[in-house]
C-alpha positions, -999 to +999 in steps of 0.1 A: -744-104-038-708-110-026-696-074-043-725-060-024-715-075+004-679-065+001-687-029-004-709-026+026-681-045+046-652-019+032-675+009+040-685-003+080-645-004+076-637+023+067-664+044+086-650+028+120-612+031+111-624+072+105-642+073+138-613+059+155-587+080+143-613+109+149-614+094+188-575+097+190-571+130+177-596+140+202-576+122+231-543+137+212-556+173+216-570+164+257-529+151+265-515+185+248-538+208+260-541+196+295-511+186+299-522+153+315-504+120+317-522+096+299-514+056+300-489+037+282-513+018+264-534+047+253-503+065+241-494+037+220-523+037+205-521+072+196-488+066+184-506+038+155-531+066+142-519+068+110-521+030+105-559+039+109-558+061+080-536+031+059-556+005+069-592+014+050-569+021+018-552-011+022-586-027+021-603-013-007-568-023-029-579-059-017-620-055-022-608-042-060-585-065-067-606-098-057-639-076-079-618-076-109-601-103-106-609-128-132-622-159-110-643-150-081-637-178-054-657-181-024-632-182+000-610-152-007-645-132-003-650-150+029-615-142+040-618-105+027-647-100+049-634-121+081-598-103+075-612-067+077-631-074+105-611-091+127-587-062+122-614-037+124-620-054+163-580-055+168-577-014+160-613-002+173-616-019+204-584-006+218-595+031+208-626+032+223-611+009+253-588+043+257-610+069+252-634+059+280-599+058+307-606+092+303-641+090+315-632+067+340-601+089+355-592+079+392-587+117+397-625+127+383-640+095+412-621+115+439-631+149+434-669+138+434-665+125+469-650+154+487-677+181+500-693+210+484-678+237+496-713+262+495-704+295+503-706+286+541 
């Protein structure tokens, strides 16, 4: 039960840790296209995308070692499974966090309160 376990936690990893590098290339290919200024933060975070790609590789080296590994202790499963999450919530968060400053641009609230001009 604990490799099952393991394998569905390294895959809910490594699905998110894809999705999220897939959300930054997105905003990556918005700033250069656009030209527009995004914020510090969310350029930082663009700047760590390729620890996103490290990180699910990383992990599975971990889940294979402790499967394989001749004594199977409780607590390094435990501590696989709080480890990759808790790092999964560090990375993810921030990406989505960024992706929706887009959505929620000061410049898109403005424009949707000045007048329709109609033809008039």
């Amino acid at each position: 039960m604990k490799k099952l376990t393991s394998a569905l936690v390294l895959a809910v990893f490594g699905f998110n840790c894809w999705f999220a590098w897939a959300m930054l290339t997105l905003l990556l290919d918005v700033r250069d296209a656009h030209h527009r200024v995004l914020p510090y933060f969310t350029n930082l975070c663009i700047s760590l995308r390729p620890l996103l790609v490290v990180l699910p590789i990383v992990a599975a080296a971990c889940g294979l070692w402790l499967r394989f590994h001749k004594a199977e202790h409780g607590p390094a499963w435990g501590a696989f499974i709080v480890i990759t999450m808790t790092v999964l919530i560090l990375f993810v968060f921030p990406t989505m966090l960024t992706s929706y400053w887009l959505v929620l641009d000061p410049s898109v609230f403005v424009a949707l309160r000045e007048p329709v001009a109609l033809g008039r």
